[in-house]
N, C-alpha and C positions, 0 to 999 in steps of 0.2 A: 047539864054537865058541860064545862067550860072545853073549850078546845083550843092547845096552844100548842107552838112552833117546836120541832122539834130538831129538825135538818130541814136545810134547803139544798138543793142539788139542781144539775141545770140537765140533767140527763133523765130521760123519759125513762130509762133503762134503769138507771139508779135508783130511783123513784118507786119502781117496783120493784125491787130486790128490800127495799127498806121495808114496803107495803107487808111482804111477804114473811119476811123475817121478825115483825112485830107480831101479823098475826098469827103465826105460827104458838106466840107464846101469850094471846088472846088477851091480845092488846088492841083497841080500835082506833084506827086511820083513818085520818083524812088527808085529798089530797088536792093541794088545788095551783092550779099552773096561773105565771105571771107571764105579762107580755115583756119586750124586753124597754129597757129604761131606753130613753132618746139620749137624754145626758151624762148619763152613768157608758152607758153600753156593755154587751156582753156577748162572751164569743159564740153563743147559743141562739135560735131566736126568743125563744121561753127558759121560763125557771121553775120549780116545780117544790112548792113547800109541805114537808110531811109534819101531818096534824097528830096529837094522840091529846088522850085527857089528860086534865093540870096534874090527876092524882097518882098516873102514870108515868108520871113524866122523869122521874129518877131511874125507872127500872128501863122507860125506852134509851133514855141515855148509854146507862148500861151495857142495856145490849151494842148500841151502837158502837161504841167502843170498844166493847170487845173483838166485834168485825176488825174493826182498825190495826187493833194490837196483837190478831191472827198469824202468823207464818204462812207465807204462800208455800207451794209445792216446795219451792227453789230452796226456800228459806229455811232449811230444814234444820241446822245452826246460827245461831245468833253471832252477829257478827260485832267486830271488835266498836266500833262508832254506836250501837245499841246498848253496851255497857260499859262505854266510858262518860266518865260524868261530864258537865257541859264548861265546869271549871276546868277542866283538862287537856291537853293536845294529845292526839291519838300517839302512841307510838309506834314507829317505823321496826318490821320486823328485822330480825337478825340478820336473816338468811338476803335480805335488800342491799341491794350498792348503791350508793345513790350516783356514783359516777357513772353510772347506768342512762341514766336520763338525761345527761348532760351529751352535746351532738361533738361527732368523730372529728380530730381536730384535722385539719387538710392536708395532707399527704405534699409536699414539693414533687414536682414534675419535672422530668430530665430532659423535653425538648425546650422547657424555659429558659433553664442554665445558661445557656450560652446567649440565646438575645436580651438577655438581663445583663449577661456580664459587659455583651459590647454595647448595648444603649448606655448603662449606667455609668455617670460621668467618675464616680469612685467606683474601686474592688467591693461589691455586694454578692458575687457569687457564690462563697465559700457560706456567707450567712444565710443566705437560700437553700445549699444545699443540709442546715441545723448543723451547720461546726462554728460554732459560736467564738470560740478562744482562738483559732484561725484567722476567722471571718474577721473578728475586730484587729486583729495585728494586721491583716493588709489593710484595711480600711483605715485603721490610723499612721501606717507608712503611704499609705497613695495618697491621701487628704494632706498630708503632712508635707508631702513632695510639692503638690500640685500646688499648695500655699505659697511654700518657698519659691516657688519658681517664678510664680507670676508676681510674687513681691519683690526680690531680688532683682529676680530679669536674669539669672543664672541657671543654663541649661541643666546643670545637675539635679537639682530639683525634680524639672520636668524627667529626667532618665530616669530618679527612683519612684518616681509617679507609675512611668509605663514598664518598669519591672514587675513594681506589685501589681500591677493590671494586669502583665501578663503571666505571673502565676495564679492569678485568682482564674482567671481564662479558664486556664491549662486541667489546674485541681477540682477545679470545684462540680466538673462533671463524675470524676472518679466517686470523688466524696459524698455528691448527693446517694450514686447505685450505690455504697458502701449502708447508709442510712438506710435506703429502700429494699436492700437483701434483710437486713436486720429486722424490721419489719413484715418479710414477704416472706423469706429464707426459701430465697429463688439464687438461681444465679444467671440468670437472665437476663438483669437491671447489671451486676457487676461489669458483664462482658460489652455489654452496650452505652457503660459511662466509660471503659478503657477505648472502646474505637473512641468515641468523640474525645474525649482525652487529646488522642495522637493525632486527629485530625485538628483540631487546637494550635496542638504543640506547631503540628506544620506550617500552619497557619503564623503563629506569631513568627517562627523560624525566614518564614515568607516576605512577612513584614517590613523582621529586621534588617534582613538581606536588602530587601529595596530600599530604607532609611538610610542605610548605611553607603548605598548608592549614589542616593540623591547628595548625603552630604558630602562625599567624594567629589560629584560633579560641581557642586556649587564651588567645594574649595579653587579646584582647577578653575572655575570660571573666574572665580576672583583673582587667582594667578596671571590667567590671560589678560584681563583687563588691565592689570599690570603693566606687564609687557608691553601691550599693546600702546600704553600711553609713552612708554619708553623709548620704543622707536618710534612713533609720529613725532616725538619731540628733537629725536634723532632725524631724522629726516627734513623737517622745516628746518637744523641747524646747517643743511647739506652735508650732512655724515651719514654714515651707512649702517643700517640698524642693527648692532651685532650689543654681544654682553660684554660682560666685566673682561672676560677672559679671549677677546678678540677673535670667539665665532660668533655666526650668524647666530642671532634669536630663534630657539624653539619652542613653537606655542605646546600647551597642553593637548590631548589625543581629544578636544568634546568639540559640538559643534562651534562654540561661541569662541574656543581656540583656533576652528579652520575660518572661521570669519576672519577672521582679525590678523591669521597669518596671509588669508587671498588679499584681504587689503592691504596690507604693507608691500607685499609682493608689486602690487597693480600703484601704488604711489612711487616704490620704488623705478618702475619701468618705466612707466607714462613719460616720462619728460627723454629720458631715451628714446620711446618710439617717436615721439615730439622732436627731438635735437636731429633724429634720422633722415624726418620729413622736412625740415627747412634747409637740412644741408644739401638734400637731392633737389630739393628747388632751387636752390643757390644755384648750384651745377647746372642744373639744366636750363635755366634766364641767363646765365651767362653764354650758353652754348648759341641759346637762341640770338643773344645781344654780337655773338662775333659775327655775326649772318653781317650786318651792317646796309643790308638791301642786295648784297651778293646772291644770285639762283643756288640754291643748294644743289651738291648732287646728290645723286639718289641712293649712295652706301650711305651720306651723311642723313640723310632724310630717315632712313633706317634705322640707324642707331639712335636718333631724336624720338624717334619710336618705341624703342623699347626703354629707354627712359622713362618716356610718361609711361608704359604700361608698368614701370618698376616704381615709381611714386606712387601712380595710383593704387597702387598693391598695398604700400606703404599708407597710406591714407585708410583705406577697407580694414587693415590688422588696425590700427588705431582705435578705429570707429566702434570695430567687434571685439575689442579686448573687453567692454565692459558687458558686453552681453555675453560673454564667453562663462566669464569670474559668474558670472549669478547663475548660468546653467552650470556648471560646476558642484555650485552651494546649495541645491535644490536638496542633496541629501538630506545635506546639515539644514535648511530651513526646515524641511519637516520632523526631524526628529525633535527639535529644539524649537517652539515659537520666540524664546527670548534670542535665539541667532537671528531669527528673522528681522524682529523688531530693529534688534543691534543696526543692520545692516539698512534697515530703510532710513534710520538717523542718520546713519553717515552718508548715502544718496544724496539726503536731501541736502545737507551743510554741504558737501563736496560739489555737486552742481549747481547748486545756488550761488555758489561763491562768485562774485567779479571776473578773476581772475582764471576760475575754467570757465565760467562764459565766454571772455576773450580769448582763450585757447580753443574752443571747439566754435567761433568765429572763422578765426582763422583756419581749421584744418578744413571747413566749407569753403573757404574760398582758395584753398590751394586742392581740392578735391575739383572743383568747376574750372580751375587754371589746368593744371594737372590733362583734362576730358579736354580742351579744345587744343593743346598742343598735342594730343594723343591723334587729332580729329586731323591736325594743321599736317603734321608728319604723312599722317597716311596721304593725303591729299598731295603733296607735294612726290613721296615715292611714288602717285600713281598719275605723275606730269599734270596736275587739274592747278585750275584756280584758285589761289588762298581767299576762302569767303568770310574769315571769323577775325579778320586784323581789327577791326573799331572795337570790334567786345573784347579780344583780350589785352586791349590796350588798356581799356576802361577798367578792366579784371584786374591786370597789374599795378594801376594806382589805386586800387584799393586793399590791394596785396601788401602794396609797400607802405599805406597808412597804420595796417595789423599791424607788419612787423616792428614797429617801433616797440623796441620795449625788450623783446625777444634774441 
């Protein structure tokens, strides 16, 4: 009696359940184990082939199948894939949503709103917080502005750019809590997009107030520079810098207007404090030249004295007027870096120039004239030797090569 294959299984366990279950229904088995293939491979190390006779071999079938086609415990209803044909697609029951299995769409977030709306170069807030018919009317009034503006080169543009920028700001925290109570039907979210709301709103209120500053201050600075050219123009024609209407010039209240008024003031003077010091020097070389080798006496000697100590006076306010003006404008320099800058420009042209070089030549050498007739007087009020005649002789013809011109 022939003997063929009837199942192969790779489980020892299986093996005998088949053993078992055939000859239960006195059927004969055979069983015989394989090693496992080198080139094939299998997740077992053996395989285990059940034998039965050829003549048998329909009814072991049989049974085995019918094992197969068993209900487990579980399975105590057949279920809908067992009695659908293989030409068919199962159908989905009634009581099923299928939007069920599709994932929760993302909730917008109320601490984003607002660094959304001021990173984002257009109004995008209102469409973050899902107000879409909003969202796109600022979005195409600020994209719209922002266009015109940098094409034009026409501020109005840019002002409806930063409108709509700053309602989207303002709104679009309200609007998101509005979306997320709807959602939540909390009121939690409502009360916590109205504070940022207003802290917003203060905010852009904050803004404006300073733009609106700055553009104040600019105007005024543009004023002053004005001005300002007005009277240096006045002044180089030796007229006195006043307006249309024959008062002095008033600059504007900002730094770059008290710049510009301390220098006209300090152009205006200088040649005053200037015209002061050579007149007192005239006087007092004349006083000195009527001596003619004559002994002074000693009220004359005296009064030669407080001369020069009265030049020399007049020399030091000269010297210190410009150091004076800049501690002055130490305000105005720190409020303002452009009064600063202003101010070092004009330094530099104004001492650079020729012609105060030879004026603050000259007040050095009637400042050192000035100190030895200062020195010559007391000496002579206290009956002594005149020791300094060859230097201020020397002093005066170089005095009187300055003054040419003056």
């Amino acid at each position: 009696m022939g003997m063929v294959a009837v199942a192969t299984v790779s489980d020892d366990g299986a093996a005998q359940a088949l053993v078992e279950l055939l000859t239960e229904h006195e059927i004969p088995v055979d069983v015989r184990s394989f090693g496992t293939d080198s080139y094939l491979g299998t997740a077992t190390p053996q395989t285990y082939e059940v034998r039965v006779p050829e003549v048998q071999l329909d009814e072991a079938r049989s049974l085995i199948r019918s094992i197969d086609s068993t209900p487990g415990p579980s399975d105590t209803k057949p279920t809908d894939e067992a009695t659908t044909p293989l030409d068919e697609e199962p159908q989905i029951a009634e009581s099923q949503d299928p939007s069920d299995e599709l994932p929760a769409e993302r909730s917008p977030r109320l601490w984003m709103v607002v660094p959304l709306g001021i990173v984002g170069i257009v109004p995008v807030g209102c469409l973050y917080a899902r107000w879409p018919r909003l969202g796109y009317l600022l979005l195409s009034i600020g994209a719209g502005g922002l266009l015109a503006g940098l094409i034009t080169g026409q501020p109005r543009g840019l002002v409806l750019f930063a409108v709509a920028k700053a309602l989207d700001l303002v709104l679009a925290p309200t609007l998101l809590a509005i979306t997320s109570q709807r959602r939540n039907q909390s009121e939690r979210p409502l009360r916590n997009g109205l504070l940022l709301s207003v802290l917003c709103l203060l905010a852009v209120i904050g803004v404006g107030l300073s733009w609106q500053s700055a553009q104040r201050r600019s105007e005024l600075t543009k004023q002053s520079s004005v001005l300002f050219e007005q009277a240096f123009k006045q002044i180089l024609d030796g007229q006195p810098p006043i307006d249309e209407a024959g008062q002095a010039l008033k600059f504007p209240p900002v730094p770059v207007g008290q710049v510009h008024a301390a220098l006209v003031e300090y152009c205006v003077t200088w040649p005053q404090r200037l015209r002061r010091i050579i007149e007192a020097y005239a006087d007092q070389r004349s006083q000195w030249e009527s001596l003619d080798g004559a002994p002074p006496s000693e009220s004359w000697s005296r009064l030669r004295l407080q001369d020069a100590q009265q030049l020399c006076a007049l020399v030091t306010e000269y010297q210190s007027a410009w150091e004076s003006m800049v501690e002055r404008l130490q305000p105005a320099f720190r409020e303002d870096h452009l009064a600063l800058e202003l101010f070092i420009g004009f330094e530099t042209a104004f001492k650079g120039s020729k012609g105060q070089q030879r004026v603050n030549h000259l007040v050095e050498l009637m400042d050192q004239q000035c100190k030895l007739w200062q020195a010559q007087a007391q000496q002579l009020a206290d009956n002594k030797p005149d020791e300094g005649l060859e230097k201020r002789a020397e002093l005066a013809a170089q005095l009187g090569e300055a003054l040419n011109g003056f």
